[in-house]
C-alpha positions as CSV (number, residue, x, y, z in Angstrom):
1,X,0.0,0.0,0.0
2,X,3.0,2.1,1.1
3,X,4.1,1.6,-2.4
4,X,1.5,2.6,-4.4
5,X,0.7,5.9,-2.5
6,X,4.3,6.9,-3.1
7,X,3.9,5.9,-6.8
8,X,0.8,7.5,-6.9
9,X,2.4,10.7,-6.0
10,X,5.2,10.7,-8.4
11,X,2.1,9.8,-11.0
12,X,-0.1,13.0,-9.8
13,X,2.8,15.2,-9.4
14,X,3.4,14.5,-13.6
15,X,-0.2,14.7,-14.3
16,X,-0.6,18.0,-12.9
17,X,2.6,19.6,-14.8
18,X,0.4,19.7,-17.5
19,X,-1.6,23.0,-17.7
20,X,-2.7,25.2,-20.3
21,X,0.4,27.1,-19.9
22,X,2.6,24.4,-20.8
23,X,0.6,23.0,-23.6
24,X,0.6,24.0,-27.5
25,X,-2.1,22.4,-29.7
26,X,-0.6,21.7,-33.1
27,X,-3.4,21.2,-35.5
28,X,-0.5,21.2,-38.5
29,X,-0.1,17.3,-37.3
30,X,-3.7,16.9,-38.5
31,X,-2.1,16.5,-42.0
32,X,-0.4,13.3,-40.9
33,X,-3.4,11.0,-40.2
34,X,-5.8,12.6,-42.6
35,X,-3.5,12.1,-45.7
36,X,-3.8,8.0,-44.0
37,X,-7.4,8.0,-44.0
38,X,-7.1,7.7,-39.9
39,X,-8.7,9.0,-36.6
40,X,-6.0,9.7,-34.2
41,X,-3.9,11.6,-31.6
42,X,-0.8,12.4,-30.7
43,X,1.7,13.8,-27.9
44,X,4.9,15.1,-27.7
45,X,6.9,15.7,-23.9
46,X,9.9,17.8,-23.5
47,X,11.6,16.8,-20.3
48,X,14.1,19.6,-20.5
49,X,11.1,22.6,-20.6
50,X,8.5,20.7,-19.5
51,X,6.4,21.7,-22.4
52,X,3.6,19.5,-24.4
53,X,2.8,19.2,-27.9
54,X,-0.7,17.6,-28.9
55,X,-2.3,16.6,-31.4
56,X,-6.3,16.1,-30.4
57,X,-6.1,16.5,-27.1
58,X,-9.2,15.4,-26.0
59,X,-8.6,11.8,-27.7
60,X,-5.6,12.0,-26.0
61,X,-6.5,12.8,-22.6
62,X,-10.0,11.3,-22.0
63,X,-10.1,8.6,-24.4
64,X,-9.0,4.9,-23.3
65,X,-7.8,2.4,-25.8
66,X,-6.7,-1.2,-25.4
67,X,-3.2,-1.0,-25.5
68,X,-2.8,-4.0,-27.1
69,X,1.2,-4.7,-27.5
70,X,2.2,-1.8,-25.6
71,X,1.2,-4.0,-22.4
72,X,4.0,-6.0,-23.4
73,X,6.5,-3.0,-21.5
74,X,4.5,-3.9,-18.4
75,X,4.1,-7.7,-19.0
76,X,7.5,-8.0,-19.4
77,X,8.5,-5.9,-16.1
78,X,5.9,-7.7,-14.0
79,X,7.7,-10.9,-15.2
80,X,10.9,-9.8,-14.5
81,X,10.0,-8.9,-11.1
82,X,8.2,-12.1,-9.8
83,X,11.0,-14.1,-11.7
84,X,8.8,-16.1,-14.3
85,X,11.1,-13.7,-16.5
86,X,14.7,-15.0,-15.7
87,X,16.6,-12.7,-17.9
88,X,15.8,-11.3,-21.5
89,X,17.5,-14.5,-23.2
90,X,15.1,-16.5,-21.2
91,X,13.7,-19.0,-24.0
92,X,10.4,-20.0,-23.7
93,X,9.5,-22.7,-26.0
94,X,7.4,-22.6,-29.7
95,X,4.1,-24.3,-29.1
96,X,4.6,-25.5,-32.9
97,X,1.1,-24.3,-33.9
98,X,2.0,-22.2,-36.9
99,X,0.6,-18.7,-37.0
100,X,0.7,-16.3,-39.3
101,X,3.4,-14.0,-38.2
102,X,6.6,-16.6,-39.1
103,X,9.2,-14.7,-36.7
104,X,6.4,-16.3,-33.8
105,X,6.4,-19.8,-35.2
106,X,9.9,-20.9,-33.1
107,X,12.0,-21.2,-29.8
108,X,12.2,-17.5,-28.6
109,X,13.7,-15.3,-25.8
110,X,12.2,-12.5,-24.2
111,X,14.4,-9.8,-26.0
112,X,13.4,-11.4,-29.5
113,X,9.5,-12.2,-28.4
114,X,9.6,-7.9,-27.4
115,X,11.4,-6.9,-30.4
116,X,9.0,-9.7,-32.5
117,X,5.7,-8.3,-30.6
118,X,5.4,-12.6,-30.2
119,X,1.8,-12.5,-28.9
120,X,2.8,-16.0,-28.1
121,X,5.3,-15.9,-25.5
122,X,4.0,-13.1,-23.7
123,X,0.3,-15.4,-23.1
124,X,2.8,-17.7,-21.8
125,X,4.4,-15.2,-19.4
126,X,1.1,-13.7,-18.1
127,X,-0.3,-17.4,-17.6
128,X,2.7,-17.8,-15.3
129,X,2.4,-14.7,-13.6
130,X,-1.2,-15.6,-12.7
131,X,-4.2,-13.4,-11.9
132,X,-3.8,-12.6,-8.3
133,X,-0.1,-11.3,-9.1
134,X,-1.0,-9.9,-12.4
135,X,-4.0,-7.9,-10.9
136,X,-1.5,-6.8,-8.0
137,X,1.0,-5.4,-9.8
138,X,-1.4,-3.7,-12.0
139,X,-2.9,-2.1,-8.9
140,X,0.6,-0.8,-7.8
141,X,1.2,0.3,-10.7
142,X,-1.5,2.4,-11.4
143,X,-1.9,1.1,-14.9
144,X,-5.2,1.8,-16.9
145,X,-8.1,1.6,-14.9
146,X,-5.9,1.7,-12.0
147,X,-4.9,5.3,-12.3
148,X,-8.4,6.2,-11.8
149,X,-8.3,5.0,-8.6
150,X,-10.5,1.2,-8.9
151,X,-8.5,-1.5,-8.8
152,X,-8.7,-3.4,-11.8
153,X,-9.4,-7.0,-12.1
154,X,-9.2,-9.3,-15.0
155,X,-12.6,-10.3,-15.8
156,X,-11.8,-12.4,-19.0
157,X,-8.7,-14.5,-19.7
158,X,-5.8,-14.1,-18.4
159,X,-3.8,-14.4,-21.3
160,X,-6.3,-12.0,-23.6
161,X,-7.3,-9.0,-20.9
162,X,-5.0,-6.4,-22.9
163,X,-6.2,-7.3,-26.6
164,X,-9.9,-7.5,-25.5
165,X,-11.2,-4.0,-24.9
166,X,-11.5,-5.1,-20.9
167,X,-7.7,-3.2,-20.1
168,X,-7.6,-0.1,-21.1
169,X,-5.3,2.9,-21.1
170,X,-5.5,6.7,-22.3
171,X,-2.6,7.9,-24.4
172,X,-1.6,10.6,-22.0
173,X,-1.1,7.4,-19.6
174,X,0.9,5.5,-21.6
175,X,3.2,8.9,-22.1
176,X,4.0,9.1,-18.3
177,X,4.8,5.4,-18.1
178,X,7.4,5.8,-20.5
179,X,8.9,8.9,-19.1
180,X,8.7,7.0,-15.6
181,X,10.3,4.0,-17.8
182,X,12.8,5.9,-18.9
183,X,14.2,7.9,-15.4
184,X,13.8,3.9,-13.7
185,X,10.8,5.2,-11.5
186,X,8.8,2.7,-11.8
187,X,8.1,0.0,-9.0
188,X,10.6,-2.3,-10.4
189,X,14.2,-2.9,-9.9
190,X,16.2,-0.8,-11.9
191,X,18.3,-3.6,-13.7
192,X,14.8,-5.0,-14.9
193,X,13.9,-1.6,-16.5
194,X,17.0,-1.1,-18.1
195,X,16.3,-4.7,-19.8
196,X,13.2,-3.5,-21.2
197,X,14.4,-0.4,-22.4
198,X,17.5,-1.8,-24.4
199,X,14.9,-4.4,-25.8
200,X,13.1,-0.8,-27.0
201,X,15.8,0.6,-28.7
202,X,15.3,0.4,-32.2
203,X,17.3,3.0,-33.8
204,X,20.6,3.9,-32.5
205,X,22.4,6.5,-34.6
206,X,24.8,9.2,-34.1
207,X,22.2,12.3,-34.2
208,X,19.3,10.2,-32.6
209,X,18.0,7.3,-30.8
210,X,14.6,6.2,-31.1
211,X,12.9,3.7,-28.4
212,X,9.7,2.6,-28.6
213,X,7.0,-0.3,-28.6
214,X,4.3,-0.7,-31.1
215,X,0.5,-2.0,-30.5
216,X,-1.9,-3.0,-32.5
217,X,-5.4,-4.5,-31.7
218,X,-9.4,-4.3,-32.3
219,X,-11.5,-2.1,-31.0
220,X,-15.0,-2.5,-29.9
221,X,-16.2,-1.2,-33.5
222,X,-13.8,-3.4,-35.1
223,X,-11.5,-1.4,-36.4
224,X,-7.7,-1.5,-36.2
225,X,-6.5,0.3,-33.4
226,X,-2.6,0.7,-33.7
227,X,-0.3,2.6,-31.0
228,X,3.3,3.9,-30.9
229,X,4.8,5.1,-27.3
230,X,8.2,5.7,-26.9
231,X,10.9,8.3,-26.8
232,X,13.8,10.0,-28.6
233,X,16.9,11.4,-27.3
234,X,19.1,14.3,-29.4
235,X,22.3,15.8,-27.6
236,X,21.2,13.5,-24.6
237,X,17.9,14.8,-23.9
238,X,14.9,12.4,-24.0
239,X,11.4,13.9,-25.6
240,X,8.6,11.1,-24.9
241,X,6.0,10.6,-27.7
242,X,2.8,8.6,-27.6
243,X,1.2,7.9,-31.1
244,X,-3.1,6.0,-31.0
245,X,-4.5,6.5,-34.1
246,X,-7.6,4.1,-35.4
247,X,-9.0,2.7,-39.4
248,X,-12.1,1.2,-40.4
249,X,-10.2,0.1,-43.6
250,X,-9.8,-3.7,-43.1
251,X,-6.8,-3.6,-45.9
252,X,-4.8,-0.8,-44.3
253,X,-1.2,-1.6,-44.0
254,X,-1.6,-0.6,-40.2
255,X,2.2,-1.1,-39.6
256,X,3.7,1.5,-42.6
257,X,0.9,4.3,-41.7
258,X,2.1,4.0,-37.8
259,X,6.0,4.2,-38.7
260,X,5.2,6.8,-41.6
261,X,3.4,8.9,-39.4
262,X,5.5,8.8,-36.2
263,X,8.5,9.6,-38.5
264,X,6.2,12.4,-40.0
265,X,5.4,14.2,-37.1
266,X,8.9,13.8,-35.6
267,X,10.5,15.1,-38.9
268,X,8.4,18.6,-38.6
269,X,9.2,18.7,-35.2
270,X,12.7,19.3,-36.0
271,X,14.1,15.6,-34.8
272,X,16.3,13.3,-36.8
273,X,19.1,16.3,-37.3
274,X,21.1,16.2,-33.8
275,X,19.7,19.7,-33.0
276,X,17.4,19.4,-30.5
């Protein structure tokens, strides 16, 4: 309990660095999901002037999603921490039922099941967890319906609650975890969130590095409901992004719109150059 009130704190204490004063709505980034045929949202955090950018802010603020793969930052700390996660070359074995992704159809660890997004292996982890410790660390955490202050509880499977519209998280939500990620503040040993981080670094070049973990589910409507969160570091100094964006479009190539628009927005921002 201790725990989470002190968590909690560090949680409101973000939350409530975010005023009008500190905010700038950029309706240019509008450009970005209508040219995709997409409903979406955006934020941008500077951590070095504690200023926002946003894109549809109310989407972003008041709106919960299932976060779909995201959950896999949490799943795999949780894991970590209660040791059904030994280390990330811990193999968990292929079930040998082919599916339709190929890099999920063998023997994987947990860096390559992260890096893979192996729905797989991280059902596997969460059914070793179990509910009672799942549910727990949720609750200290303060993830999705927990930062609202109800303790949530998995009501469906335990090795389906993130990808079916029961868990749910706000993008603004998922942009604090990964600043808390990111400054090892979260209620996990700090070795264990260092794992997870170098399993989220995806570019590492000499003007940039770009960290981040992609999701992509159904919603309630049935439409693709794809996610981005992350953050990139010029000259040493992180700016976190979180990137929710939805299509009716049952052929949309859900992957290239979400890298094609993140890169986008990032580009007019200025990033990429080694001069922020």
């Amino acid at each position: 309990m201790r725990l989470r009130l002190l968590y909690s704190i560090v949680l409101i204490a973000f939350l409530h660095s975010c005023s009008p004063n500190n905010i700038e709505e950029d309706q240019s980034l509008e450009k970005y999901f209508t040219v995709n045929g997409v409903t979406g949202c955006f934020g941008l955090y500077n951590n070095s002037t504690n200023r926002f950018t946003l894109y549809n802010q109310k989407r972003f603020a008041d709106t919960s999603f299932l976060p779909a793969s995201t959950f896999k930052i949490v799943n795999s700390l949780i894991g970590l921490q209660t040791g059904v996660i030994t280390n990330d070359s811990m193999i968990i074995k292929w079930d040998s039922v082919k599916r339709s992704v190929d890099a999920w159809n063998k023997d994987l660890s947990m860096y390559e099941a992260f890096r893979a997004s192996a729905v797989p292996y991280y059902q596997e982890v969460a059914r070793r967890i179990g509910q009672e410790r799942m549910e727990g660390w949720l609750d200290t955490v303060n993830y999705g319906a927990g930062a609202k202050d109800t303790m949530f509880r998995i009501t469906t499977a335990i090795d389906t609650f993130w990808l079916d519209n029961t868990l749910k998280i706000t993008a603004d939500e998922e942009l604090w975890l990964m600043k808390l990620l990111y400054f090892n503040q979260l209620p996990f040993f700090k070795p264990y969130q260092e794992t997870v981080k170098k399993a989220m670094l995806f570019e590492n070049e000499t003007t940039y590095r770009l960290s981040y973990k992609t999701g992509w589910g159904r919603n309630e409507k049935g439409n693709h409901l794809a996610w981005i969160v992350g953050w990139i570091e010029e000259n040493n100094h992180p700016y976190f992004f979180a990137l929710n964006f939805e299509s009716a479009d049952p052929s949309a190539d859900i992957p290239g719109i979400r890298m094609k628009i993140l890169k986008g927005i990032l580009t007019q921002l200025g990033f990429f150059k080694g001069k922020m």
